[in-house]
VOPAGU-2260 file (C-alpha; in pm, 1 decimal, decimal comma):
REM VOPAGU-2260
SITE   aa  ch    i         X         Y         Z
SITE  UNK   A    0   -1418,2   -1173,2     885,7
SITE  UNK   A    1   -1237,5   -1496,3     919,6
SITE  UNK   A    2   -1116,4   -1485,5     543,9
SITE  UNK   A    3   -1010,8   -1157,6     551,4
SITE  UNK   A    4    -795,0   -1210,8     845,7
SITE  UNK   A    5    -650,1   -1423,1     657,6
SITE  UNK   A    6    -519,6   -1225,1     358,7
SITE  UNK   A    7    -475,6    -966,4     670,1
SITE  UNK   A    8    -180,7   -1258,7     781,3
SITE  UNK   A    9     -85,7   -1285,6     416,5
SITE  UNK   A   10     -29,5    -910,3     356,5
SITE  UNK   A   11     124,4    -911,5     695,8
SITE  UNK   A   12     404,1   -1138,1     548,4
SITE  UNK   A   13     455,6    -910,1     235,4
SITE  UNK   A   14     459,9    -641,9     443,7
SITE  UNK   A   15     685,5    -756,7     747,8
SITE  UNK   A   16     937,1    -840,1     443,7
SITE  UNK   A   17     878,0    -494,7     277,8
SITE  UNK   A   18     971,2    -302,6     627,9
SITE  UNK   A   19    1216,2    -578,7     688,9
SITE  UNK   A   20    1435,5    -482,7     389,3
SITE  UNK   A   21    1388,3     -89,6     443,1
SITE  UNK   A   22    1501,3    -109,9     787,1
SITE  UNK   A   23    1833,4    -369,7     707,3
SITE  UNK   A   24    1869,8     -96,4     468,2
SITE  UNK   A   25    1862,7     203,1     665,6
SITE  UNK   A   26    2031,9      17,7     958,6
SITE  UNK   A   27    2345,3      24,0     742,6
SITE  UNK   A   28    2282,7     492,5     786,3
SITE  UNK   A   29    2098,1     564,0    1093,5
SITE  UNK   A   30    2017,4     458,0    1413,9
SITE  UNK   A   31    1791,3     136,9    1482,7
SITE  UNK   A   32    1484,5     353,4    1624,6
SITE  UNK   A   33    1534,1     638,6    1300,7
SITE  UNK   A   34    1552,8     341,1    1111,9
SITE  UNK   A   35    1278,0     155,5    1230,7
SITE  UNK   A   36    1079,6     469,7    1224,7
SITE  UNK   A   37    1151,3     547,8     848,4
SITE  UNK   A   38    1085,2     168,2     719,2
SITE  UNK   A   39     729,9     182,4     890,0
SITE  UNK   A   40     618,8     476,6     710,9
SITE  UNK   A   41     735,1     325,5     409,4
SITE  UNK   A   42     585,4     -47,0     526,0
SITE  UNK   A   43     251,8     185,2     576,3
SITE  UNK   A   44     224,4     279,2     213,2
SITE  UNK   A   45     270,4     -72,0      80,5
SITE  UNK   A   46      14,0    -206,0     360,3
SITE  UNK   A   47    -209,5      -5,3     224,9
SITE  UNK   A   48    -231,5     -32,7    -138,7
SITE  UNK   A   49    -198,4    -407,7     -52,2
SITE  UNK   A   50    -438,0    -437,2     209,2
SITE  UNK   A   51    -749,0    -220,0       9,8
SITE  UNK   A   52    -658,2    -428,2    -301,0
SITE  UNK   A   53    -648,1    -799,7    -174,7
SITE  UNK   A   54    -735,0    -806,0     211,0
SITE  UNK   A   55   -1059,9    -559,5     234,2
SITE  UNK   A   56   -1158,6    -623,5    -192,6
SITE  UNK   A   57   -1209,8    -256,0    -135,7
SITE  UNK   A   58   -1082,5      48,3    -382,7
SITE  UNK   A   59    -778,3     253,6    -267,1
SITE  UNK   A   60    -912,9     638,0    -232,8
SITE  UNK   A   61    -762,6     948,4    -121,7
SITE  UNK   A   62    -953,7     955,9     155,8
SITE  UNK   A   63    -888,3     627,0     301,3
SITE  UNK   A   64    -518,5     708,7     205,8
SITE  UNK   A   65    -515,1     969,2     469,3
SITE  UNK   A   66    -708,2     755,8     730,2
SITE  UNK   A   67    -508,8     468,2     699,7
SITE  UNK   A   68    -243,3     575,0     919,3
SITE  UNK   A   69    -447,9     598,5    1233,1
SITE  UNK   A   70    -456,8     228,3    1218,6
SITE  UNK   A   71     -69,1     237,9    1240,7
SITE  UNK   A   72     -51,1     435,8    1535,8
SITE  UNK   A   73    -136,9     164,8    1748,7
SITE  UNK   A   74      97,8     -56,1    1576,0
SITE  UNK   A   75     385,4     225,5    1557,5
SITE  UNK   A   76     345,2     333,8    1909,3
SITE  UNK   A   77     315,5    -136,2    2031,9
SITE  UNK   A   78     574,0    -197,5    1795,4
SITE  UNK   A   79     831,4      76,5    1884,9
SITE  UNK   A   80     806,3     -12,6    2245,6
SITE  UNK   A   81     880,6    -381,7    2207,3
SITE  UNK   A   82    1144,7    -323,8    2000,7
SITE  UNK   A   83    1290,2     -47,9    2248,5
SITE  UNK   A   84    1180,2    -288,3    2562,3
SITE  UNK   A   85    1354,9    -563,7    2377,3
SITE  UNK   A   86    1672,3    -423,2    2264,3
SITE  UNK   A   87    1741,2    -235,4    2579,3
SITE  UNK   A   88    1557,6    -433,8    2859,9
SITE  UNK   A   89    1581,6    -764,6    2700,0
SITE  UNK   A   90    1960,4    -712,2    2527,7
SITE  UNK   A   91    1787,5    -882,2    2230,2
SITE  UNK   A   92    1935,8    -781,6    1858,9
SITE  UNK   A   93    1832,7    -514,5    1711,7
SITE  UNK   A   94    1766,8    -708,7    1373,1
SITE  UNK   A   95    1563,4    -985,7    1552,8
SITE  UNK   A   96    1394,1    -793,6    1806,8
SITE  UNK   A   97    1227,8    -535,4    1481,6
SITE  UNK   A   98    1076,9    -859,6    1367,3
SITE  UNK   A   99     915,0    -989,9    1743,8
SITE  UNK   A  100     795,6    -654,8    1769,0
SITE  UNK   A  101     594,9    -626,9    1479,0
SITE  UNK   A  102     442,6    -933,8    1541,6
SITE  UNK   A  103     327,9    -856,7    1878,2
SITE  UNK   A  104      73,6    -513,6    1736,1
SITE  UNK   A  105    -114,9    -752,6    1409,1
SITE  UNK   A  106    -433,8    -824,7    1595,0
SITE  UNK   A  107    -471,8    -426,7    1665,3
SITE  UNK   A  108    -357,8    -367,2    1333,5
SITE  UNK   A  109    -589,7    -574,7    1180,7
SITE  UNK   A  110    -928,8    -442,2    1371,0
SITE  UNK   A  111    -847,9     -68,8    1349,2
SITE  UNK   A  112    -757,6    -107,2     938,0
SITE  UNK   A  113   -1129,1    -274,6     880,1
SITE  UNK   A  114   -1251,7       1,1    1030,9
SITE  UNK   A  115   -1092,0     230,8     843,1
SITE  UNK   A  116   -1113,2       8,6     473,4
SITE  UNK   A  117   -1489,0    -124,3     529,2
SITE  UNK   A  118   -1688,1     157,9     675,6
SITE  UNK   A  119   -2005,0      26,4     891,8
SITE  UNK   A  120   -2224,4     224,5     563,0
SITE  UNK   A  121   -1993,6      -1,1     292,7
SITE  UNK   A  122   -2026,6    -336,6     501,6
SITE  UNK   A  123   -2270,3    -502,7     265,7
SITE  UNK   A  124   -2004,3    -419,1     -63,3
SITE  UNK   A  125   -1727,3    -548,7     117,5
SITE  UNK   A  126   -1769,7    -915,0     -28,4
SITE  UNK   A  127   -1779,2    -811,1    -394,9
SITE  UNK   A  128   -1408,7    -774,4    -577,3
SITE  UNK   A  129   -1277,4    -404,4    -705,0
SITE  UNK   A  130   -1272,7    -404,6   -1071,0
């Protein structure tokens, strides 16, 4: 479990940078919490694809597609708090305190998304690499 928190932390980083971008982007159109909400859906589908690939060695199906959210929520709901706690209670900026906040939900993240990736029934497979 060790190594795949580990290329957990790397996807984390491709990720972070792949909802970082959407949300500078959509900053410049909506409001920091519509765009914050819109750039994790978006980060979602890339943490996916990225995470069954390289993190979990584990093949992307439609079924674990649909599943894969319910590892977010705990992340969206941690995440959008911080960053509301921040910005508001804290008076941080809005650009920095989307970054702290993410950080803050990874180890929840990270359980609840092997769960979903590397069913108990699949746990022997999960060392072997998708062809």
């Amino acid at each position: 479990m060790g190594g795949q928190f580990l290329r957990f932390a790397v996807v984390g980083v491709a990720n972070t940078a792949a909802y970082y971008g959407f949300y500078l982007t959509l900053l410049t159109v909506l409001p920091y919490l519509a765009a914050h909400l819109v750039a994790f859906a978006g980060a979602t589908v890339v943490s996916f694809f990225l995470n069954a690939r390289f993190t979990y060695r584990t093949r992307p199906t439609l079924r674990k597609f649909v599943r894969f959210p319910l590892a977010t929520v705990t992340n969206l709901v941690v995440s959008t708090l911080a960053l509301h706690f921040l910005v508001e209670v804290g008076h941080c900026g809005s650009r920095t305190a989307a970054l702290l906040a993410s950080a803050v939900a990874v180890p929840f993240t990270f359980l609840a998304s092997r769960a979903i990736m590397i069913p108990s029934s699949d746990a022997p497979r999960q060392s072997r690499p998708v062809r």
